[in-house]
N, C-alpha and C positions, 0 to 999 in steps of 0.2 A: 341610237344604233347599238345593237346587242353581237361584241366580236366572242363568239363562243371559241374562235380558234386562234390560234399564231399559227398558222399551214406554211408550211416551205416548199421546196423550190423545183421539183421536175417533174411532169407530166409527160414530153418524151413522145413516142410515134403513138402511145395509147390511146390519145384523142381524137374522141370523134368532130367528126364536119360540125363548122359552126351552125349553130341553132337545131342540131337533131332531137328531134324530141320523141320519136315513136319507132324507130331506128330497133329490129332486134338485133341483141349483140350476144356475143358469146361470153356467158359471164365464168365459164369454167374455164378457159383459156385467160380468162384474166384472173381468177382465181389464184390459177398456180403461177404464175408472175406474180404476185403478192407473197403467195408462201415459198417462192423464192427470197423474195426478200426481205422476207423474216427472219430466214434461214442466213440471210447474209449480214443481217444488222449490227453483230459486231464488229466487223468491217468497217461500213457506216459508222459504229460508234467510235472506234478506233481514229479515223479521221476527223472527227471530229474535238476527240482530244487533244489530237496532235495540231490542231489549228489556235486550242484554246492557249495549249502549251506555250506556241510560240508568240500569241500574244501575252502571257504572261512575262515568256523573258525579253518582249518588247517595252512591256512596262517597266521593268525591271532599269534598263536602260537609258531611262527616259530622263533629262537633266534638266529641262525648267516643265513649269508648271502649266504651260501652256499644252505640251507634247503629254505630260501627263495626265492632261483632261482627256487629249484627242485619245489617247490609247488605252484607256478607262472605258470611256467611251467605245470602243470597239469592242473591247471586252465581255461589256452590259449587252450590247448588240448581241455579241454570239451565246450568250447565257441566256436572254428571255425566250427561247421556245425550250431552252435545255435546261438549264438548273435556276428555277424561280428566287432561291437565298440568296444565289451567288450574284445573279441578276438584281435584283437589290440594295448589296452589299456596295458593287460598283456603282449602282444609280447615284448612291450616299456619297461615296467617293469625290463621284465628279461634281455634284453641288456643292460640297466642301471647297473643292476646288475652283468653281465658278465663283463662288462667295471672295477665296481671298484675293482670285484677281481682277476683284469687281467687275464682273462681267454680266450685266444683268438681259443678255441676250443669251446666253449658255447657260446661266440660272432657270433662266423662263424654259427651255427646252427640256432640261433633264426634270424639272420639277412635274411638268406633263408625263415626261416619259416614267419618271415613276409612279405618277399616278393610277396612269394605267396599268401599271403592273400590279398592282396595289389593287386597281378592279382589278385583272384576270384574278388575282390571288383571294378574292372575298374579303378584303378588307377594308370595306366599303366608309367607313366613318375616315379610317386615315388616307381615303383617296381624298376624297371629301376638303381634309384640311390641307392638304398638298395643292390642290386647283387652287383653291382659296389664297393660297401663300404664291401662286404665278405672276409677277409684275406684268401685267396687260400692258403696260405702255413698253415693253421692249420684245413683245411677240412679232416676228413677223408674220409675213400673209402665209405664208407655208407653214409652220409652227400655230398661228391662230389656228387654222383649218383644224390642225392636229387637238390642237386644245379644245374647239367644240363638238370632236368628235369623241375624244373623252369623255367630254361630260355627258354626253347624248348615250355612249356605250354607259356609264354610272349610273344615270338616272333610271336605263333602262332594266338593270341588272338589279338595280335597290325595289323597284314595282315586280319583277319577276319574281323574286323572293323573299318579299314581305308577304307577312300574315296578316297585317292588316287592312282590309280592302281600303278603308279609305286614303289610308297613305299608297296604296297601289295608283287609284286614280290620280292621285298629285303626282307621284312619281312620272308616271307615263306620260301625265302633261307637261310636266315640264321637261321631258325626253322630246315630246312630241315639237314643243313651240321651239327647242335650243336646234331640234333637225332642219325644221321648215326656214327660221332664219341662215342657218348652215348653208341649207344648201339655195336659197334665194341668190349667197354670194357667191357662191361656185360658177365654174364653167361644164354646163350639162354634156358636155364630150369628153369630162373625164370618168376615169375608172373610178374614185373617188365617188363623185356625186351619182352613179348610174348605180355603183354598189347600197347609198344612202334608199334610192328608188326602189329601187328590188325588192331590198328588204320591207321598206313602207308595204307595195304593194302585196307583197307575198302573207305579211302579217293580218291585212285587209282583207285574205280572202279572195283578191283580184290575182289570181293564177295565171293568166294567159296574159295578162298585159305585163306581170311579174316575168314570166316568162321571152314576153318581145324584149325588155331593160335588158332583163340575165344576156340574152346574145349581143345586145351590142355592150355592154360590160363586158363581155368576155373577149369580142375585137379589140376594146382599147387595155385590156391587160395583154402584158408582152412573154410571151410561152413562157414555162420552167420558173415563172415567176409566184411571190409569195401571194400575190394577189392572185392571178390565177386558180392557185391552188383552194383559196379563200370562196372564189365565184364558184367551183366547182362543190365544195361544202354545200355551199345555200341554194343551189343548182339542185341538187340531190333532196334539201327540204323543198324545193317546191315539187317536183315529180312524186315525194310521198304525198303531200297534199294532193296530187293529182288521183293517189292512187295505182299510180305504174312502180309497182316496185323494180323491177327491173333497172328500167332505168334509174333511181334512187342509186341502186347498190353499184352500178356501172360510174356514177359520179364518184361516190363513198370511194370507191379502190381508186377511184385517181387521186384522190386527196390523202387518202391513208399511205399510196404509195410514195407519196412528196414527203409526206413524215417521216418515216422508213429511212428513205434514203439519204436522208438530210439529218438522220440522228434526231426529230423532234420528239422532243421527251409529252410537250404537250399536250397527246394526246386528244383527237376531238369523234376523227371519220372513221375511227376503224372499230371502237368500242359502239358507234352508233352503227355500224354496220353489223358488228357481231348481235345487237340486240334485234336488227331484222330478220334474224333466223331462228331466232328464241323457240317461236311457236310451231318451228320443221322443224322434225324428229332427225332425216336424214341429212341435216345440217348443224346439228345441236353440236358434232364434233370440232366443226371448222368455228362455229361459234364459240365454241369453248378456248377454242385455238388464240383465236382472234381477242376475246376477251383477257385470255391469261396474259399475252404480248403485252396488250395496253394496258393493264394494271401494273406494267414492271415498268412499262414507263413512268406512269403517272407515282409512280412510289418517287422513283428518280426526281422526277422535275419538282416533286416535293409542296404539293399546296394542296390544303384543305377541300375549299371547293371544287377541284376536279373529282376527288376520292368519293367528296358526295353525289355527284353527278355519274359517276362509274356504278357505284356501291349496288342498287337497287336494279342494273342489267346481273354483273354477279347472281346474284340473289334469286335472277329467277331462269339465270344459266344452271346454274346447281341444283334449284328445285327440281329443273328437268332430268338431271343428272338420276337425280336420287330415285326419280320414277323408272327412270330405267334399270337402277340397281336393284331396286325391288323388285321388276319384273326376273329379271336375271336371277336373283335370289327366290323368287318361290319356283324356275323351271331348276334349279339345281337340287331344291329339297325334292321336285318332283323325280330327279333321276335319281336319289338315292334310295326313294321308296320302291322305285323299280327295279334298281338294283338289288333293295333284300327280298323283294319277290320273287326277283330269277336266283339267287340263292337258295332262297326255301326251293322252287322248282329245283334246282339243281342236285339237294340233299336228297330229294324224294325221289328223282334220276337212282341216284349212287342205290338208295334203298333196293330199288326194282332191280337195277344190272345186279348188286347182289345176291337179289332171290333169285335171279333169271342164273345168273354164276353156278349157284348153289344143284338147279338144277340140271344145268347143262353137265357139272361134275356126276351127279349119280348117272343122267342118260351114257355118259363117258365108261362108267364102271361096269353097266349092263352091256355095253357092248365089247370091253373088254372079256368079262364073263362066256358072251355067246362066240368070241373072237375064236376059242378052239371046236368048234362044232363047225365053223364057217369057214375052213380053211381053204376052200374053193375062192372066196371074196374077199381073202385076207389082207392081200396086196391094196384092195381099192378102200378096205375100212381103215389100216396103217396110215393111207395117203386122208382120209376124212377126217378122220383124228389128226392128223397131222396140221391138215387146214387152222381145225378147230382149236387147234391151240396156239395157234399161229396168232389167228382174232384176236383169243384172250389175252394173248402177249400183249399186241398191240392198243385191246381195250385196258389193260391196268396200267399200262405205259404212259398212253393217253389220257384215262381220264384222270390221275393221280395227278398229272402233270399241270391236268384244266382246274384241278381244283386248286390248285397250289397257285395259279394264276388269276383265280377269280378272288382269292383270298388278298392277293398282293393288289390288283386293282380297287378291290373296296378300301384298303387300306390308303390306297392314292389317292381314290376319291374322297374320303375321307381328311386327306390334307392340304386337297385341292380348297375345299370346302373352307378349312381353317385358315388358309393362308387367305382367300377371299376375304373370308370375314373379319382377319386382319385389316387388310386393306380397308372395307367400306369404315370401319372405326378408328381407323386414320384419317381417311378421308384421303387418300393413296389415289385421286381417280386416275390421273391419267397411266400409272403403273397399270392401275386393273385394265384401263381399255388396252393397251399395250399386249397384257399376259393374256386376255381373250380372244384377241385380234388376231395373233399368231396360229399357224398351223402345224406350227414343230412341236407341237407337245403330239399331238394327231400320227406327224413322222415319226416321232420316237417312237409310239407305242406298236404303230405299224412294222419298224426296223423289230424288236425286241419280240414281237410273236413270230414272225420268220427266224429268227434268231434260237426264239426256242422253240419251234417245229423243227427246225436244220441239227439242235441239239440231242432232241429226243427222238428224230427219223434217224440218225448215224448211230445211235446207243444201241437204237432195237437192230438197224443193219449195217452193222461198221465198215462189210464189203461192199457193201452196196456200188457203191461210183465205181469201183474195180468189176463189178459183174455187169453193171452197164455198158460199162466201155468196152466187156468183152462182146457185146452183141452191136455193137459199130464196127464200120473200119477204119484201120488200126488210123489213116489221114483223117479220119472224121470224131475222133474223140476227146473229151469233154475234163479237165482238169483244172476245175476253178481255183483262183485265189483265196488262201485264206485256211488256218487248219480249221476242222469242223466248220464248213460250211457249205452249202449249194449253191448256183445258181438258177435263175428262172427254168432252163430246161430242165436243170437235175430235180426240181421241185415239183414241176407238172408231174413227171414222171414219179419219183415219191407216193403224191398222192395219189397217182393209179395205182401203184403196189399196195396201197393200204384200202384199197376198192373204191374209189373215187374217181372212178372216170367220166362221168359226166364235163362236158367242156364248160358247161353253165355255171356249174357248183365250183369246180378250178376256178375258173375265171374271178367268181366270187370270192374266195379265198384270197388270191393271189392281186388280184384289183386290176384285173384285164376286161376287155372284151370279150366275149363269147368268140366270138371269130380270129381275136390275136391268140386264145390259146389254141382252136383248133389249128390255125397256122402253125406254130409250134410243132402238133405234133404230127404235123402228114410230112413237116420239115425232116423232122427227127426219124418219122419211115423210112424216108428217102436213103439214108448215111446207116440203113440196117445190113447188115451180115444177113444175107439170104433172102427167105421171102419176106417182105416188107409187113404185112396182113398176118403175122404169126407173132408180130416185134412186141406188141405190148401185150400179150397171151403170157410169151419169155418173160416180160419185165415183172409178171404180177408172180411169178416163181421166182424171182431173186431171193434167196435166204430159205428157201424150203427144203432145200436137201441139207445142208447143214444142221437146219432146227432138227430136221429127222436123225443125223446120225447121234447129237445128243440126244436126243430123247432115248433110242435106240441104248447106247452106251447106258445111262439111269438107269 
């Protein structure tokens, strides 16, 4: 028999009907019940201390040698799924202690119970010489069982990982002949001998009769218990044999959840469950999750062979990791070549408005020139000139402003970049998926272009909110919080002053609906001084008699 786990102790209302076997269940509502109680495990660990604690100062206490075995003994108990040394430590203890009060029925017990620890641990020669040193003639029938169940877990663990085949067949035979006598003396209505069956058959290949054992093994283990939790394990390997993962991973969380909660350092169901999602992309994270947990375990519980048994899911959790970061890593080089493209576009922009500037200033001069021949049309070329220089205000205001923004953005992206590439040469993942994940970096740069549009629209018209308010009434006007700043209405309107009335192109700006901003502003006609149909005519002349009487004054 091959115990790949020490499983603990609650399973809880999560259990399905006995013998379900094709049952679909909801694996994401059990999901998060697990990473709940991930999330709670220092809780869990916390009591668990605190139980080890007081067996400590029980031992402590303890005045003959008799009470010092029994509470050693408990001790070893609560340390084999949690600290494998310290479990050990005590095993030695109480054989010491069995020896001086020649007790060779407490000898024989601890000497099995350490042996097995000794297998779980991969110490397979010093399991070896511990069975060997068991006084057989003071085993009892409950303790025998124990002792050839040992050997059968040993033998079968030494043929699993040897190299060399032909000690593998030895091995397994004599795993195989120490079972079949084992379980010849059993009574086949225990959990025990039905757990011995299972395993047989499920190793054979015989799935469905592996299967029929597994359910009534699982009637004669008694809920929340460590066996349970153990059928539940080897439950999950036959369903992979089966091919239903599904159900495999629905076993796994009951078992991984017994561990969890019971502080088992152990670790068996939850790193084999992380490795069933190895090969999903959209599960790589929860497997990454999953995996990192039970590696903090198994550091804890402190033994070799688990760390080899872990090592090789790792290894090809992060391989996938790394696939991903590569991809991520060549779409970022690919934004930044787009970003110096729409730069270059950008300087070739400024080029043009400057030639176009250049010309607009002589067409300006020529009709100053013909201004005293035309004194009939004087008034409507003052107010075209006027417009016109109104634009160019608002084009030098603006684009000086965009460029100064595209400069400080390459610059972000630019650090963006670095701090990534920090990361992936740390090896920082779960920080990166963390800083990618987020959408606040997205809010912030969204806050900070409203922020400087609110900066650079109050500069060009500082009265503005005051000549708004004068075209509402006086119950209907609009006085936001905050110095230099707008709100949504004040900003619709903004960008119609600066000829941007389109509801599409708002809306696009500002990150509305086409039809939340036209809401807005038939809102805004409504709370108009006068006729409504004139409201945003007025608004696009805020600031133009002013601009005129400086220019006038010049």
């Amino acid at each position: 028999m091959r115990k790949l786990l020490n499983i603990a102790f609650l399973i809880g209302a999560l259990c399905m009907p006995d013998g379900a076997k094709g049952q679909t269940v909801n694996l994401d509502s059990l999901y998060q019940v697990l990473d709940e109680a991930i999330d709670s495990s220092a809780v869990y660990l916390q009591r668990k201390s605190e139980r080890i604690a007081a067996l400590h100062n029980d031992l402590q206490t303890a005045t003959t040698e008799s009470q010092q075995f029994e509470r050693a003994k408990r001790l070893y108990q609560e340390y084999i799924p949690f600290d494998n040394d310290s479990a050990i430590a005590y095993q030695y203890r109480c054989i010491d202690l069995a020896r001086q009060m020649e007790r060779d029925d407490l000898l024989a017990e601890t000497l099995v119970q350490l042996a097995e620890q000794l297998t779980e641990s991969g110490f397979y020669e010093e399991a070896r010489i511990h069975f060997d040193e068991v006084p057989q003639e003071a085993l009892t029938t409950e303790s025998r069982e124990t002792f050839f169940a040992g050997m059968i877990h040993l033998y079968g663990e030494m043929g699993y990982y040897s190299h060399d085949p032909r000690l593998v067949s030895v091995f397994y035979s004599q795993s195989s002949q120490l079972r079949d006598s084992l379980m010849a003396q059993m009574d086949s209505t225990t959990a025990g001998w039905l757990q011995l069956r299972t395993i047989m058959l499920s190793n054979e290949e015989q799935l469905d009769e592996a299967m029929a054992y597994c359910d009534r093994w699982q009637q004669a283990c008694p809920p929340n218990s460590r066996t349970f939790a153990t059928m539940a394990f080897y439950r999950a390997e036959i369903f992979r044999k089966m091919g239903n993962i599904d159900m495999q991973r629905y076993w796994l969380v009951q078992s991984a959840l017994i561990d969890i909660r019971n502080a088992i350092m152990d670790q068996g169901a939850l790193w084999s469950l992380a490795d069933s999602f190895v090969s999903e992309d959209k599960e790589l994270d929860r497997a990454h999750r999953y995996i990192d947990f039970s590696w903090q375990c198994l550091t804890r519980f402190s033994t070799h062979m688990r760390s080899w048994l872990v090592a090789p899911v790792v290894t090809r959790i992060n391989d996938e990791y790394k696939k991903q970061l590569q991809t991520a890593n060549n779409q970022l080089w690919g934004a930044i070549v787009a970003v110096s493209l729409l730069v270059v576009g950008l300087l070739s922009s400024l080029f043009y408005v400057s030639k176009k500037r250049k010309q607009l200033a002589a067409a300006r001069n020529e009709l100053k020139a013909a201004n005293g021949e035309l004194s009939e049309a004087n008034g409507q070329l003052r107010h075209a000139i006027l417009l016109q220089y109104d634009s160019n205000r608002v084009k030098d205001e603006y684009i000086g402003k965009f460029l100064s923004i595209c400069s400080e953005y390459i610059e972000k992206l630019d650090g963006y970049r670095l701090k990534v590439n920090r990361k992936l040469k740390a090896n920082q993942y779960n920080d990166l998926m963390r800083m990618t994940s987020s959408e606040q970096l997205k809010e912030d740069e969204v806050k900070e272009l409203f922020d400087n549009f609110d900066t650079v629209f109050l500069h060009l018209f500082p009265t503005f909110i005051d000549d708004f308010n004068a075209l509402l009434r006086p119950e209907e006007r609009i006085y936001p919080t905050g110095k230099s700043r707008l709100n949504t209405d004040l900003r619709i309107f903004a960008l119609i002053r600066l000829g941007i009335d389109e509801s599409s192109k708002i809306a696009e700006f500002l990150r509305y609906s086409p039809n939340s901003i036209y809401a807005y502003r038939s809102r805004m006609k409504g709370k108009a001084v006068g006729n409504r149909e004139e409201f945003e005519e007025k608004v696009k002349e805020i600031g133009l008699i002013g601009e005129k009487e400086r220019r006038s004054q010049g």
